[in-house]
C-alpha positions in Angstrom: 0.0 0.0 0.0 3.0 2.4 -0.8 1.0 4.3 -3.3 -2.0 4.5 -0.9 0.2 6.2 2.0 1.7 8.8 -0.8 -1.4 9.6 -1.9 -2.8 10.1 1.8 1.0 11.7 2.1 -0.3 14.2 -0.9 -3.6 15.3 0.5 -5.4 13.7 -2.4 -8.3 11.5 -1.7 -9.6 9.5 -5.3 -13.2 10.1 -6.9 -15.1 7.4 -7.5 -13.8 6.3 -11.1 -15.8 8.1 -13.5 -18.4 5.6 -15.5 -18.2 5.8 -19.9 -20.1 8.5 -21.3 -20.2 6.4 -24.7 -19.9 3.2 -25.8 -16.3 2.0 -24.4 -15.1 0.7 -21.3 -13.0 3.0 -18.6 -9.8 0.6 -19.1 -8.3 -2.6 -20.4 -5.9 -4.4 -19.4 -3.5 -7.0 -21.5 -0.1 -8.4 -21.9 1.0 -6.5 -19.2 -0.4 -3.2 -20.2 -3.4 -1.1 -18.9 -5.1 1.1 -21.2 -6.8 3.6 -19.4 -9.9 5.7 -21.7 -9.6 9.5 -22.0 -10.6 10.8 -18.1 -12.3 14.4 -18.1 -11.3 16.9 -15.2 -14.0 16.0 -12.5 -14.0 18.2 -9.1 -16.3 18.1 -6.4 -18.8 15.9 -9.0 -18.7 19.1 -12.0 -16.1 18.4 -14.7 -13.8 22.0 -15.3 -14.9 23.6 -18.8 -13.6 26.4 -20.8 -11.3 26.9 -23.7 -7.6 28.1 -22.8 -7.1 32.0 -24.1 -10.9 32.2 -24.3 -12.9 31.3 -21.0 -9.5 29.8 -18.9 -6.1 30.5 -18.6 -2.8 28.5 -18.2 -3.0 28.2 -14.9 -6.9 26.3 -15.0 -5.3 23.9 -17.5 -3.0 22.8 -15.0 -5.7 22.5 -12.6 -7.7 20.4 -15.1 -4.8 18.2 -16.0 -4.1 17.5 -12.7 -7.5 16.6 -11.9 -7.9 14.5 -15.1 -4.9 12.5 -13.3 -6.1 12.3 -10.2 -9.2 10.5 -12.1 -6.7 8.6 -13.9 -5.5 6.7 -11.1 -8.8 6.3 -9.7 -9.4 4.3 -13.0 -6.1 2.8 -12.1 -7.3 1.2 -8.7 -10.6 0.1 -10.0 -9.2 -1.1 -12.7 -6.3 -3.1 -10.6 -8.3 -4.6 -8.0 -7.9 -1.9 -5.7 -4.1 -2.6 -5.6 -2.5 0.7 -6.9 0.9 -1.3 -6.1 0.5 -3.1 -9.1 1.4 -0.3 -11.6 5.1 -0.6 -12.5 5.7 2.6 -15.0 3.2 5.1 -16.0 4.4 4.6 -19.5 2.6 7.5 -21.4 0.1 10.5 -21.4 -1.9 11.8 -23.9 -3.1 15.4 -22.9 -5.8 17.3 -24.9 -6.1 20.8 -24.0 -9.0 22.3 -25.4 -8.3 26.1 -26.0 -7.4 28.8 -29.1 -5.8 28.1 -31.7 -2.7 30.8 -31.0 -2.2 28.9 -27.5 1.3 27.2 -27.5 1.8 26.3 -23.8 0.5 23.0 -24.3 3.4 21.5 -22.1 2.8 23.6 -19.2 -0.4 23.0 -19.3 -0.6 19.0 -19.6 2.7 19.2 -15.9 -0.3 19.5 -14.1 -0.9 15.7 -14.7 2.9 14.7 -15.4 4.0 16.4 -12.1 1.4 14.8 -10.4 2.5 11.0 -11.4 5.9 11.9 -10.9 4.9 12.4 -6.9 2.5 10.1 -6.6 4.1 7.1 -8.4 8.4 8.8 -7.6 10.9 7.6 -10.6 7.8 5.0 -12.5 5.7 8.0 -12.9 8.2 9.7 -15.6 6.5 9.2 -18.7 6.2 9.8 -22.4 3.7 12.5 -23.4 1.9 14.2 -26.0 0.3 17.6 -25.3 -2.0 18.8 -27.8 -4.6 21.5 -28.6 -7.8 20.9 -29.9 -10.9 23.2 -30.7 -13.3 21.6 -28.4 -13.8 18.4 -25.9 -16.2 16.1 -24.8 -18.9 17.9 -22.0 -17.1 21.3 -23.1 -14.0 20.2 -20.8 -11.1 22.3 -20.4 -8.5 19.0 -20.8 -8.7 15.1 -21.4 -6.1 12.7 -20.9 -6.0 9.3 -21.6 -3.0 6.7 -20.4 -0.7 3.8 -21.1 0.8 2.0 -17.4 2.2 -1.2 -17.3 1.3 -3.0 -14.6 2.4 -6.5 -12.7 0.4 -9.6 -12.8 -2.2 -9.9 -10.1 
């Protein structure tokens, strides 16, 4: 329960994992690999909206990415079993930042998420990552990321 304590360590308590919007399933897991679905940034139950440039600024993305993450490991433990020690290397993020089209900050934006598995998960959290705009996202959210872990057998 390492990960449990530096989460409690962090201050952050998990949502309940968000449930599909669509027709997909929150995560899969094969050969070693857990797949986790594109996680919207839910706080207090009300998912963050707003366009970067337009309606939010850099510093809401970052909240938004990080609260996509936090949502990303809640997937994580419900997709694991509960057992968060299972993930062995957050392997990569893809961060889409929903803002105007003369935003470039993409990568400051999607740390909010990437600093935030770095503490929770220490060296395994370092990942690859794409950060991208986009002209709108699903429920008008401000960010989406989905995620790549690999994880250890059960």
């Amino acid at each position: 329960m390492m990960i449990e304590a530096k989460l409690a360590e962090l201050g952050i308590t998990l949502p309940q994992p968000a449930a599909p919007v669509a027709s997909y399933v929150p995560a899969v897991e094969a050969n070693g690999m857990l797949f986790i679905s594109g996680q919207l940034p839910f706080v207090d139950g009300k998912v963050l909206t707003g366009r970067v440039g337009d309606t939010c600024n850099l510093e809401d993305a970052k909240v938004a990415a990080k609260a996509c993450g936090i949502m990303l490991i809640a997937q994580m433990k419900a997709a694991l079993g509960g057992d968060l020690d299972r993930v062995e290397r957050i392997v990569k993020l893809g961060v889409f930042i929903a803002s105007e089209p003369d935003f470039t900050d993409q990568p400051e934006a999607a740390n909010g998420a990437s600093d935030l598995m770095e503490a929770v998960f220490g060296d395994a959290g370092k990942h690859a990552r794409a950060a991208v705009s986009v002209p709108a996202l699903p429920r008008n959210a401000a960010v989406e990321i989905d995620c790549v872990v690999q994880v250890r057998a059960a």
